[in-house]
FIMI-695801 format. One record per residue (C-alpha): chain; x, y, z; residue in three letters. Coordinates in steps of 0.25 Angstrom, whole numbers. Layout:
+------+-------+-------+-------+------+
! unit !    xx !    yy !    zz ! code !
+------+-------+-------+-------+------+
!    A !     X !     Y !     Z !  ALA !
...
+------+-------+-------+-------+------+
END
This chain:
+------+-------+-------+-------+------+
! unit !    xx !    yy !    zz ! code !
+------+-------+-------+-------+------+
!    A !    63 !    59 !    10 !  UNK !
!    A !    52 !    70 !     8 !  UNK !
!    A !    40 !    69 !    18 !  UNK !
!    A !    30 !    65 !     9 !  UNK !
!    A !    40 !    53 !     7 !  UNK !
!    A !    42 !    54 !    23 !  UNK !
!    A !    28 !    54 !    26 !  UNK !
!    A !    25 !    40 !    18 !  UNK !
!    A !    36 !    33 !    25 !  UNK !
!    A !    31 !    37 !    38 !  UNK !
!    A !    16 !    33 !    33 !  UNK !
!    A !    22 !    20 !    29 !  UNK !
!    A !    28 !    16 !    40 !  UNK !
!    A !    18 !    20 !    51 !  UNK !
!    A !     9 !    11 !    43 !  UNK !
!    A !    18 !     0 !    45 !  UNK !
!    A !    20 !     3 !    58 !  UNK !
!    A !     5 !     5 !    61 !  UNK !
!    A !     2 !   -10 !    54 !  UNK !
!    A !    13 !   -15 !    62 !  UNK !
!    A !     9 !   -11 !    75 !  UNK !
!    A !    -6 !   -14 !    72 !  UNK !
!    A !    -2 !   -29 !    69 !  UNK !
!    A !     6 !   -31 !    81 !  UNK !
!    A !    -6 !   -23 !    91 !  UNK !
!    A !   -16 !   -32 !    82 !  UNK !
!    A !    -7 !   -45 !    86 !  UNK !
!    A !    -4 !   -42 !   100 !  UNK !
!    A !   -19 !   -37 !   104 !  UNK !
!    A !   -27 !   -44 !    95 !  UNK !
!    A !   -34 !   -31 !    89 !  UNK !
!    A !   -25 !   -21 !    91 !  UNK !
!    A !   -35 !   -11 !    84 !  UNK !
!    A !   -46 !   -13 !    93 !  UNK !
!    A !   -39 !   -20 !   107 !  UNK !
!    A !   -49 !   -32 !   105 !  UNK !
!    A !   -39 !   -42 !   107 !  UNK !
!    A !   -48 !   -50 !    98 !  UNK !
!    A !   -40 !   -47 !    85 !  UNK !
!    A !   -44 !   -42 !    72 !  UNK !
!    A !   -54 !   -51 !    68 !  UNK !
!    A !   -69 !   -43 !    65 !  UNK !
!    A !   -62 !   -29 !    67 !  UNK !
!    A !   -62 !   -17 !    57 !  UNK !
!    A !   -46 !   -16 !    57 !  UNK !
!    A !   -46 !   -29 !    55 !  UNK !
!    A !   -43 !   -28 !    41 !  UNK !
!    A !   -34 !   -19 !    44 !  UNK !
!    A !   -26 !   -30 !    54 !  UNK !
!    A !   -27 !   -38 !    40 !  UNK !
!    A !   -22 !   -29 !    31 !  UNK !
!    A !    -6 !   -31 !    34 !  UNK !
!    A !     4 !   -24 !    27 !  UNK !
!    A !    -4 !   -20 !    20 !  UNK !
!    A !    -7 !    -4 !    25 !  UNK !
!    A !     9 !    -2 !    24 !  UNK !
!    A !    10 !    -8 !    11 !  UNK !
!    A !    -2 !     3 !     7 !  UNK !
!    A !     5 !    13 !    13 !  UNK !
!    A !    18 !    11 !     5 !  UNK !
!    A !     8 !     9 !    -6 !  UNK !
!    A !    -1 !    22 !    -5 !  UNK !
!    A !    15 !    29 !    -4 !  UNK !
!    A !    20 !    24 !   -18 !  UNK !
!    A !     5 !    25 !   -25 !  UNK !
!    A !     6 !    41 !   -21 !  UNK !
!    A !    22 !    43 !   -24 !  UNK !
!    A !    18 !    38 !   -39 !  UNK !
!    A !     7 !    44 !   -42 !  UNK !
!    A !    15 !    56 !   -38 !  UNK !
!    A !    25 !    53 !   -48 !  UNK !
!    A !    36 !    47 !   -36 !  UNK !
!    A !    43 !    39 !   -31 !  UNK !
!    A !    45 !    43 !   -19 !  UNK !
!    A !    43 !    35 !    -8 !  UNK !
!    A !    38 !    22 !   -17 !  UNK !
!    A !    51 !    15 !   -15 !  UNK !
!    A !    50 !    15 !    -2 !  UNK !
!    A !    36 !    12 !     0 !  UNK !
!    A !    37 !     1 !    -9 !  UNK !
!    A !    49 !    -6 !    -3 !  UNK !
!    A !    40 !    -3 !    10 !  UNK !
!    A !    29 !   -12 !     2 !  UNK !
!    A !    39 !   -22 !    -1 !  UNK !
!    A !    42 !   -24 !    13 !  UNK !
!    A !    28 !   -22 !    19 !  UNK !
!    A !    23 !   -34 !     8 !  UNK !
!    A !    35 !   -45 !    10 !  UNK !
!    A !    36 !   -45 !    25 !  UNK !
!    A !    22 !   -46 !    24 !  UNK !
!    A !    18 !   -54 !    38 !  UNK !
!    A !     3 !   -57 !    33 !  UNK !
!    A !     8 !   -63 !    20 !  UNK !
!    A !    -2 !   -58 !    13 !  UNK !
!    A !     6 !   -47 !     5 !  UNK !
!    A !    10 !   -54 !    -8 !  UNK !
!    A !    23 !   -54 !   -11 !  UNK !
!    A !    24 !   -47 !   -25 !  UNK !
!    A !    18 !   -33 !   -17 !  UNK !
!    A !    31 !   -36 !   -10 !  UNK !
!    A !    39 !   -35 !   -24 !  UNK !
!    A !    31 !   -26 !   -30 !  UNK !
!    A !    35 !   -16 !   -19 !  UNK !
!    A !    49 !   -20 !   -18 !  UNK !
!    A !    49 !   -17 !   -35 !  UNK !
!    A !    41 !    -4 !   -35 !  UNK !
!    A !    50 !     0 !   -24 !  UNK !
!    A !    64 !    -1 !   -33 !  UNK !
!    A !    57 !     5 !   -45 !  UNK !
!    A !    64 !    16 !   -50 !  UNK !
!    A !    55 !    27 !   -57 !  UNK !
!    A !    40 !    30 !   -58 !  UNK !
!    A !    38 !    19 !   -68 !  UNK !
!    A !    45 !     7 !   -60 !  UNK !
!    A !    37 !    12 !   -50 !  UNK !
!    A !    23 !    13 !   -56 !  UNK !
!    A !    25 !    -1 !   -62 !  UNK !
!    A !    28 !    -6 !   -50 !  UNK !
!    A !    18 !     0 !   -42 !  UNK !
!    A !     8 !    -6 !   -51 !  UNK !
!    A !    13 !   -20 !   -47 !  UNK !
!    A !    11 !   -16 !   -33 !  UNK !
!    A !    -2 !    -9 !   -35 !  UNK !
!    A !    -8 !   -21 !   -41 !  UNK !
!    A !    -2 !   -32 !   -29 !  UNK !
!    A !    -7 !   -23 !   -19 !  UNK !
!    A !   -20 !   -20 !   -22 !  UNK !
!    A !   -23 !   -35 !   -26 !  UNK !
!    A !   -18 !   -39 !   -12 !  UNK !
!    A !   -26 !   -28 !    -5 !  UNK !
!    A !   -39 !   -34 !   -14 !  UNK !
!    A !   -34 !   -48 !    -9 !  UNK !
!    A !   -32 !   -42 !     5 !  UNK !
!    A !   -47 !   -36 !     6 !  UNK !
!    A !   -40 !   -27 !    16 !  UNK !
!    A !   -44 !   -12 !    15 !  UNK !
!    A !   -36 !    -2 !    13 !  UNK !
!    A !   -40 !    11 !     8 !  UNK !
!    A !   -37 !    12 !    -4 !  UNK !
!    A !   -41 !    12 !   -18 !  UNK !
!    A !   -39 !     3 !   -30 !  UNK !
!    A !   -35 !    14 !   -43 !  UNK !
!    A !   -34 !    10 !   -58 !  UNK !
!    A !   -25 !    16 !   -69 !  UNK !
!    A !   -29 !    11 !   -80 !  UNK !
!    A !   -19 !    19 !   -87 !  UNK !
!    A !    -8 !    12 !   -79 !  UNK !
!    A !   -18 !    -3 !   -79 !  UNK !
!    A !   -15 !    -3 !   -64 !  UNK !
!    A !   -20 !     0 !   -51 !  UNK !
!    A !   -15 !     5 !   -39 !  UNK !
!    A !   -20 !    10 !   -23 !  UNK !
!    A !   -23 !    24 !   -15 !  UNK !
!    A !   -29 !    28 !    -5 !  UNK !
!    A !   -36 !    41 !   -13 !  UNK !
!    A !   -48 !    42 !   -20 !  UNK !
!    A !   -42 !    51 !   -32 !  UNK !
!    A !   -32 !    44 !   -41 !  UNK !
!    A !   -18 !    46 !   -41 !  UNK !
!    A !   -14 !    36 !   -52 !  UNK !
!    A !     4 !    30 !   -47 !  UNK !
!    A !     5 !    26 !   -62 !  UNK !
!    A !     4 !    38 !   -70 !  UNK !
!    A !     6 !    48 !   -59 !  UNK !
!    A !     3 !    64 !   -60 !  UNK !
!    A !     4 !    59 !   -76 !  UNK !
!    A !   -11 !    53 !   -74 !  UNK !
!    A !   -13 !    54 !   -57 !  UNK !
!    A !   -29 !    53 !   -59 !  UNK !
!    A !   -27 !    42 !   -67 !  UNK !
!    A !   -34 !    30 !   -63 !  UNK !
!    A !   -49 !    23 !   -56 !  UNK !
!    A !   -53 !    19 !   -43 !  UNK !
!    A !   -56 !     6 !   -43 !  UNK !
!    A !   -59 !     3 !   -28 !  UNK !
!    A !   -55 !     2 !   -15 !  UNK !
!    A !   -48 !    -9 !    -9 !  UNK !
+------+-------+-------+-------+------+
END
């Protein structure tokens, strides 16, 4: 496992942890952000309490959006069976359950190809629950029109995961979400 590969896992995983442990601080004190004991309810991290699995299921995703755009794999199995998981045990139900399919597919694909495919699946679920979700999270909403799909990252300048170092800058903001 290089570090780069290391340093994901670790990211990951401390966000899973860091949602986790916020829930249950959340649950146990009321607001765990701010010690209110009043819960969330008219806080700004409120949105955040709210937003579920979703910042380990970004996580995962930022790791496969960068490993393609780079022309890898590495480290998108993995993230995407971590997706897979993430979306089915769900405990907000709000996931949908094809996110959890989609992950599990893109996660046995096995070349570039398979994988870009898949991703656009993924790509499409996620940022149509995220829009459902009207949770914020950082990142932005980029067309290829080249690959007629769209896909998140966090940065500003474009680094297209369908067509890779071939066409990196290919692709538009659209908005942020």
């Amino acid at each position: 496992m290089s570090m780069r590969t290391s340093a994901r896992a670790l990211t990951a995983a401390m966000a899973v942890l860091t949602f986790s442990f916020a829930t249950v601080g959340a649950q146990a004190q009321g607001c765990g952000g701010c010690g209110s004991g009043a819960g969330h309810g008219g806080h700004a991290h409120a949105a955040q309490a709210a937003a579920g699995p979703t910042t380990p299921i970004l996580v995962n995703y930022d790791t496969i959006q960068v490993s393609l755009a780079d022309d890898s794999l590495r480290g998108v199995a993995e993230a995407a069976g971590a997706i897979a998981k993430l979306a089915a045990a769900d405990p907000t139900k709000t996931v949908p359950a094809d996110l959890a399919a989609q992950a599990g597919s893109l996660a046995r694909a096995k070349d570039l190809a398979e994988a870009r495919e898949s991703f656009k699946q993924l790509s499409a679920s996620l940022i149509g629950f995220l829009e459902r979700q009207k949770v914020g999270t950082g990142h932005l909403v980029v067309y290829c029109d080249m690959a007629k799909a769209s896909w998140l990252q966090r940065e500003p300048s474009v680094r297209n995961p369908y067509f890779g170092k071939a066409m990196l800058k290919c692709g538009e903001v659209r908005r942020a979400i």
